[in-house]
C-alpha positions as CSV (number, residue, x, y, z in Angstrom):
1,X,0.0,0.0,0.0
2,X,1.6,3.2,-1.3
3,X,1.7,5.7,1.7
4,X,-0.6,8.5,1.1
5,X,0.6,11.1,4.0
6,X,3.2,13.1,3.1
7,X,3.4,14.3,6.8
8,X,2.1,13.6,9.9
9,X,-1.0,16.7,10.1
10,X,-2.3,15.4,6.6
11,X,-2.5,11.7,9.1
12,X,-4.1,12.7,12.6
13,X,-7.4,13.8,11.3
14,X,-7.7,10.1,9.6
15,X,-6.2,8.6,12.8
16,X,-9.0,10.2,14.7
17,X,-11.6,9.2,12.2
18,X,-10.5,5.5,13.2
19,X,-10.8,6.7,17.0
20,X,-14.6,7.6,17.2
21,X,-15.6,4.8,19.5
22,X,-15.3,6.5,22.8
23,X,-14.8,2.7,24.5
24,X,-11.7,2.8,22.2
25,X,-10.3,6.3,23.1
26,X,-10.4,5.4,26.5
27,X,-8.9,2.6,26.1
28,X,-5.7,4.1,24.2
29,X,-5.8,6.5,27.5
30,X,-5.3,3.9,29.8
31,X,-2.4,2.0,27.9
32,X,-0.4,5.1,27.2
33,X,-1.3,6.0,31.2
34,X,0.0,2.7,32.1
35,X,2.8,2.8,29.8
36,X,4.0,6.3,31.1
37,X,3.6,4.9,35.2
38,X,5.5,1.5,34.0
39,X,8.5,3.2,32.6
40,X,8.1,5.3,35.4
41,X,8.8,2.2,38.2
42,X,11.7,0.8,36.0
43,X,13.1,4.2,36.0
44,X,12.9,4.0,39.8
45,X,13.4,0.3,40.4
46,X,15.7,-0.2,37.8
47,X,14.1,-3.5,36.7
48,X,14.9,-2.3,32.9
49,X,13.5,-6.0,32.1
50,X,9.7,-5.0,32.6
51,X,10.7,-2.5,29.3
52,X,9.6,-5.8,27.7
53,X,5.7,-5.1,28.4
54,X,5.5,-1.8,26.8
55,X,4.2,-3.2,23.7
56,X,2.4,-5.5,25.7
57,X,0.7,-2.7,27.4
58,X,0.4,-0.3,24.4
59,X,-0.5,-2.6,21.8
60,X,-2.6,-4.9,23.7
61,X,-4.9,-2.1,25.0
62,X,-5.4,-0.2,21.9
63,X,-6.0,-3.4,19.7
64,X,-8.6,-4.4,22.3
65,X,-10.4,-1.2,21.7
66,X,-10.0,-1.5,17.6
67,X,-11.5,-4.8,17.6
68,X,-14.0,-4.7,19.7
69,X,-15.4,-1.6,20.0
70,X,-14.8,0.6,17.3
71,X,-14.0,-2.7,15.1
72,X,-11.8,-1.7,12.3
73,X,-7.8,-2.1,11.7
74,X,-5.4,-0.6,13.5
75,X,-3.6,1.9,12.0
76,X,0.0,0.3,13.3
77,X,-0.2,-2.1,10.7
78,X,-0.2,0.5,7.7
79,X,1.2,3.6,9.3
80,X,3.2,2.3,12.5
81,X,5.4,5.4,12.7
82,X,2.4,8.1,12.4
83,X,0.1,6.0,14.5
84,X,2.7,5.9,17.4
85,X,2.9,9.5,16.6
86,X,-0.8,9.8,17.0
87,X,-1.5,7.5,19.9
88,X,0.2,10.2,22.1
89,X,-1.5,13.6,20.4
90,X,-4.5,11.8,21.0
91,X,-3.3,11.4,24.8
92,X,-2.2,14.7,25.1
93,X,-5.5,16.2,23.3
94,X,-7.5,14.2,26.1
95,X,-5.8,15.7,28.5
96,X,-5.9,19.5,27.4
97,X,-9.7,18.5,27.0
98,X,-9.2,18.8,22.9
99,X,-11.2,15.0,22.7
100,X,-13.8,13.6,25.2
101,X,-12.6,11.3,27.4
């Protein structure tokens, strides 16, 4: 599939189009919120071998939402750069109080 973003503000508004299930948004949320407190305990700890589940953590929650709830593709598999990209605007827009929680 030929790449059809030249840059990553031509991607967001399609990754939010594939984001409209709030279930799913929510769901991003608390992955990237665990993500953030799990790399802040290895930091701490130093157990640099739980680095392992951030993928875990990331992918598994987000994929959960895209099947499930808002049930289309996940954007990773096309666009895995942009769509990292996105998964934290998205977190930071919730936030700010940008996108409904």
């Amino acid at each position: 599939m030929i790449n059809q973003y030249k840059n990553f503000s031509e991607f967001y508004p399609f990754y939010l189009s594939q984001h409209e299930n709030k279930i799913c948004r929510r769901l991003h949320f608390v992955g990237s919120s665990l993500i953030i407190l799990l790399m802040t305990y290895v930091v701490i700890s130093r157990y640099f071998s739980l680095l392992w589940f951030i993928p875990v953590i990331g992918y598994g929650f987000a994929w959960l939402g895209h099947f499930i709830f808002e049930k289309n593709r996940p954007a990773t598999f096309v666009y895995p750069i942009y769509s990292l990209m996105g998964d934290w605007v998205m977190f930071k827009d919730i936030v700010v109080g940008k996108i409904k929680f």
